[in-house]
C-alpha positions as CSV (number, residue, x, y, z in Angstrom):
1,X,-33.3,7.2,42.3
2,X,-36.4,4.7,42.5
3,X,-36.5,1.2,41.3
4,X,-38.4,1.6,38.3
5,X,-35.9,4.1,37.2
6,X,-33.1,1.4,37.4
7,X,-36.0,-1.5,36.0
8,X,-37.8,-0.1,33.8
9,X,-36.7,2.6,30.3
10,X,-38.9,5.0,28.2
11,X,-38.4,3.9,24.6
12,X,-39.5,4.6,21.2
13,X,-39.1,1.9,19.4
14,X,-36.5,-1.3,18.8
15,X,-36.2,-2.6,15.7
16,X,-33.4,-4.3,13.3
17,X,-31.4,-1.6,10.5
18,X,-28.6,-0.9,8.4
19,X,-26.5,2.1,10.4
20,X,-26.4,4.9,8.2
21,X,-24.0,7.3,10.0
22,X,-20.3,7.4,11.1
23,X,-17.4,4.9,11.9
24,X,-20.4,1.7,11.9
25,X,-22.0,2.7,8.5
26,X,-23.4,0.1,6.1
27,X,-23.3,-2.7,9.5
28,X,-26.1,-4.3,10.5
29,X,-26.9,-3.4,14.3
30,X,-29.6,-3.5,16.9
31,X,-31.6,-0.5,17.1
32,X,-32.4,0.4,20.6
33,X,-33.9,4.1,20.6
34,X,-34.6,5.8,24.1
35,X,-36.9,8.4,24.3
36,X,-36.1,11.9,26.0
37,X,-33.5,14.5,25.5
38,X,-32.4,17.3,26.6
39,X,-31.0,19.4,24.1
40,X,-32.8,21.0,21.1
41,X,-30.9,21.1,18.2
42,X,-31.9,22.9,15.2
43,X,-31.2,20.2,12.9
44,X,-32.9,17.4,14.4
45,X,-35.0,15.3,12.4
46,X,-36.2,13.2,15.6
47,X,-37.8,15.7,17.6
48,X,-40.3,12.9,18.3
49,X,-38.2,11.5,20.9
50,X,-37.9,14.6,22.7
51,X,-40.6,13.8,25.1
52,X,-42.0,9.6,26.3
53,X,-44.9,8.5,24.3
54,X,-47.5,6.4,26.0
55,X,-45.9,3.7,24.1
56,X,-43.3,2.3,22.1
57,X,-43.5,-0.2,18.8
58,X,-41.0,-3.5,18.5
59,X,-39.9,-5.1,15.8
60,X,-41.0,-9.1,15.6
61,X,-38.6,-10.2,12.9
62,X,-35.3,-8.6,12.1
63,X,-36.4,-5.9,8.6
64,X,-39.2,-6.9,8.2
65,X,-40.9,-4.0,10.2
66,X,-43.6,-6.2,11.8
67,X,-44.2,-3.6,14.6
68,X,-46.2,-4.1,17.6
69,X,-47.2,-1.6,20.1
70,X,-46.3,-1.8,23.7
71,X,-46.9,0.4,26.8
72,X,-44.0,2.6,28.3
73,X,-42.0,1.8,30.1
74,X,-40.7,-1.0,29.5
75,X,-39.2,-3.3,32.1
76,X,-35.9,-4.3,32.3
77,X,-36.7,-8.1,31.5
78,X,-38.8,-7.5,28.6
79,X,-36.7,-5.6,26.8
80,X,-33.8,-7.9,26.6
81,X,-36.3,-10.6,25.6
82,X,-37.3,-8.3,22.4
83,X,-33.8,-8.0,21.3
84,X,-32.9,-11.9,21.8
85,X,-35.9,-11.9,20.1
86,X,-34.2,-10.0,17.0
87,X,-30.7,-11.4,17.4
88,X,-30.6,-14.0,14.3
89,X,-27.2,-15.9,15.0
90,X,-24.7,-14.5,12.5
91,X,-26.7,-11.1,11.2
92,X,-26.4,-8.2,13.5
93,X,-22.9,-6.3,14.2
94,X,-23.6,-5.1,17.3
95,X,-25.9,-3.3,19.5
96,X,-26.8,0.5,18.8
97,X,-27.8,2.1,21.8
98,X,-29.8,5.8,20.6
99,X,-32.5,8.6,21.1
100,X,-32.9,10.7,22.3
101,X,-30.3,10.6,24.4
102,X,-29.6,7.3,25.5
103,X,-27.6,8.8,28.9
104,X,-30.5,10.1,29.9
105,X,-30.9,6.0,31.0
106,X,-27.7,5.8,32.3
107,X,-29.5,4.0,35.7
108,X,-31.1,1.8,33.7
109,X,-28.2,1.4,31.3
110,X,-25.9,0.0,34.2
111,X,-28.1,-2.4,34.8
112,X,-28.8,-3.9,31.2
113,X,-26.0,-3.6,29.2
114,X,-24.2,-6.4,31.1
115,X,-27.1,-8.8,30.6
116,X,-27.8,-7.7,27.1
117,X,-23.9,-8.5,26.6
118,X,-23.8,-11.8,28.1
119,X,-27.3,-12.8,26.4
120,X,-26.6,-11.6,22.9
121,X,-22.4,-11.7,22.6
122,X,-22.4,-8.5,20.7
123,X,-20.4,-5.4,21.0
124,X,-22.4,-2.7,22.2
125,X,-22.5,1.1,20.1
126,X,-23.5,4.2,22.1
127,X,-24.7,7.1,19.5
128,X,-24.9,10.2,22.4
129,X,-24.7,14.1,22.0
130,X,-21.5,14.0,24.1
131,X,-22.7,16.7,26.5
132,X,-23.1,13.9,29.5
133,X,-19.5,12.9,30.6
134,X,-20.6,11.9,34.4
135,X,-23.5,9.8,33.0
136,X,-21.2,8.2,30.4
137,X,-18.5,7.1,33.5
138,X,-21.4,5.1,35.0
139,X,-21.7,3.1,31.6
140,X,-18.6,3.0,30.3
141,X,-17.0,0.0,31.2
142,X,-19.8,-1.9,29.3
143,X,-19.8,0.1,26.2
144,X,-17.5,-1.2,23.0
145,X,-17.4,2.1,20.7
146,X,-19.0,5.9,20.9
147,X,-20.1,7.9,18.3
148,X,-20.0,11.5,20.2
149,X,-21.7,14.2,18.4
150,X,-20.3,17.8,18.6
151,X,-22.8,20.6,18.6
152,X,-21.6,23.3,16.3
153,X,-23.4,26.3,17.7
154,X,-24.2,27.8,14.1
155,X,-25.9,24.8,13.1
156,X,-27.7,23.2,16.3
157,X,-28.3,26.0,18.2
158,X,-26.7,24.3,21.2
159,X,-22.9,25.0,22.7
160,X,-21.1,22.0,25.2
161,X,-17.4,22.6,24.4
162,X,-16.2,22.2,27.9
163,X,-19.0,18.7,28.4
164,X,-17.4,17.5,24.4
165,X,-14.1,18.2,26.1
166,X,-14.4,16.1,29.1
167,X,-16.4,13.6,27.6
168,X,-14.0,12.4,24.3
169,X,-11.3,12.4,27.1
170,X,-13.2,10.3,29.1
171,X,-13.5,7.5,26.4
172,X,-9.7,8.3,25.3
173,X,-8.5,7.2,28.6
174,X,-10.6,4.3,28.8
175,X,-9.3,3.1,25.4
176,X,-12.8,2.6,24.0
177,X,-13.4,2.8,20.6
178,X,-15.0,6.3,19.7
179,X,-15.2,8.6,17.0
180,X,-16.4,12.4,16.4
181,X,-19.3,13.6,14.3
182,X,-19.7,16.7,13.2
183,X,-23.2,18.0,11.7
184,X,-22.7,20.7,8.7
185,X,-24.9,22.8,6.8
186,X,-24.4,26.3,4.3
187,X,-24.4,28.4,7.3
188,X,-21.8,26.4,9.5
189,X,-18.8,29.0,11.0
190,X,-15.5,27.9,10.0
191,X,-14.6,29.0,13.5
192,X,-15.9,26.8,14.8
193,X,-14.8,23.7,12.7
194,X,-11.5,25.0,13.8
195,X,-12.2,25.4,17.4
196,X,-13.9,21.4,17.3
197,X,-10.7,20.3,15.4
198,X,-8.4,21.7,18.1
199,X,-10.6,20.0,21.2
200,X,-10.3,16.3,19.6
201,X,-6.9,17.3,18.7
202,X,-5.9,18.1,22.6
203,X,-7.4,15.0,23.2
204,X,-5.5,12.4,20.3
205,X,-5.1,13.7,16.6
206,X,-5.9,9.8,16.4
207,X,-9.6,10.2,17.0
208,X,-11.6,9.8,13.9
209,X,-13.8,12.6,12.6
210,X,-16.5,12.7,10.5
211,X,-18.2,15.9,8.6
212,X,-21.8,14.8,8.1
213,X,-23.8,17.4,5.9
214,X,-27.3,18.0,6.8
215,X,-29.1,15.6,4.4
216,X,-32.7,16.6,4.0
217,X,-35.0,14.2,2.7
218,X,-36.1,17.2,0.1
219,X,-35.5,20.7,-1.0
220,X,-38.1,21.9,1.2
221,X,-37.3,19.8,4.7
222,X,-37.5,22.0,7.9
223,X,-35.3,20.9,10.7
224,X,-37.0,21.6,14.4
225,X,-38.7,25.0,12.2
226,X,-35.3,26.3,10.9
227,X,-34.6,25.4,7.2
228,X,-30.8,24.2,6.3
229,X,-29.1,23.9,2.9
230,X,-26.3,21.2,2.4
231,X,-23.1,22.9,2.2
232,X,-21.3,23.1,-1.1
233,X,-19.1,21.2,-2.5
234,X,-16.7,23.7,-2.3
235,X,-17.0,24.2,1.5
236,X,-17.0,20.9,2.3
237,X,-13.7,20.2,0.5
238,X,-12.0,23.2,2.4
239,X,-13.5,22.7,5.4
240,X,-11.6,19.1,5.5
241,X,-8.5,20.6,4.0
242,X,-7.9,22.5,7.0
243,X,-9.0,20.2,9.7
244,X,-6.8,17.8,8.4
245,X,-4.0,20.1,9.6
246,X,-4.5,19.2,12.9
247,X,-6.2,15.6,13.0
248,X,-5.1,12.3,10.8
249,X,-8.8,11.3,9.7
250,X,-11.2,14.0,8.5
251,X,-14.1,11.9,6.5
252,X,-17.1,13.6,5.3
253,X,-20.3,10.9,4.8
254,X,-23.8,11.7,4.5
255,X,-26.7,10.2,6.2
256,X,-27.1,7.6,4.1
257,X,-29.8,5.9,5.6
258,X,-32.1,8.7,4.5
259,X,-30.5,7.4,0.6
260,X,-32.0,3.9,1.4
261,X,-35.2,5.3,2.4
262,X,-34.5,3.5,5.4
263,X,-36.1,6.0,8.7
């Protein structure tokens, strides 16, 4: 592990929004988006971050989308003077850590997140794929609340039960707070709705789940070159039915940033 791997991150871009998805939606929070990951799911609709651009863009002024360009990576230093920068007293909820996979930092991560916290006082959000539980030990005492997204296999292509497994448990016992998101389309396998009820289940029937239906921004919209249809109404309606039977909160939300037009 070098220095500039613990000083320095590979970003996209930072900037001030409305959180569309999940347990924080409709709050105001800190965009932070890392660049890199290392899964490829079918659905993604930011396959842009999949690999480090030369550089990175930064908000100015909190919405307003006054971007400038800066050169990756980005020290350690700089980066929590851009988002003191966007941290207007009284406006932001809290800080929203995403990618990419932001774990793929988790060096780097150790090393801000206490800093950002002290200089900022607000919670900080980690939006992750879940499939990192080792990574997400280094960086857990500094994280407020986890949004862990389960891969359904029939709609991302990807398959991590035993890494979801060990990871929700990982932020169960550390009393953080966290919640489960679950990406579904026409084609999802009730299966396997089952089989991701059952692992949060085994780990607290507590945990908060959400069914997020692929929300395309048209009829036409390819995901990663795979095309997906929203499920029906229909599905969607029995698919929480019968989750329900084994976990308290089953809530089905789309992305509604994509509503806002906000990207």
């Amino acid at each position: 592990m070098t220095t500039a791997t613990l000083t320095t991150a590979r970003l996209i871009e930072v900037f001030s929004a409305i959180q569309g998805e999940g347990l924080n939606v409709g709050t105001r929070q800190i965009f932070i988006r890392f660049a890199l990951c290392d899964l490829r799911c079918h659905f993604c609709d930011s396959a842009h971050t999949w690999s480090v651009p030369p550089t990175c863009r930064i908000e100015r002024s909190p919405g307003l989308r006054d971007f400038e360009v800066h050169d990756n990576p980005v020290s350690l230093d700089l980066l929590l003077q851009w988002v003191q920068q966007l941290n207007v007293p009284g406006l932001h909820d809290s800080i929203s850590l995403t990618g990419g996979e932001p774990l793929l930092h988790s060096a780097f991560l150790l090393q801000f997140l206490p800093q950002a916290q002290k200089r900022t006082g607000l919670p900080i959000y980690l939006e992750t794929g879940g499939h990192r539980p080792q990574q997400l030990a280094m960086v857990l005492p500094h994280l407020d609340s986890v949004g862990m997204d389960l891969k359904l296999p029939s709609v991302s292509g990807e398959s991590h039960w035993q890494e979801h497994a060990e990871f929700l448990q990982h932020c169960h016992q550390a009393s953080v707070e966290v919640f489960v998101k679950v990406i579904v389309s026409r084609e999802t396998d009730i299966a396997e709705l089952h089989q991701a009820a059952e692992l949060v289940a085994n780990v607290s029937p507590e945990i908060p789940l959400y069914l997020q239906p692929v929300t395309p921004l048209d009829a036409t919209q390819k995901f990663s070159q795979v095309l997906f249809s929203a499920p029906t109404p229909a599905q969607v309606l029995t698919w929480q039915a019968k989750m329900k039977q084994l976990l308290k909160s089953v809530r089905v939300v789309p992305q509604t940033h994509k509503m806002l037009n906000q990207l």
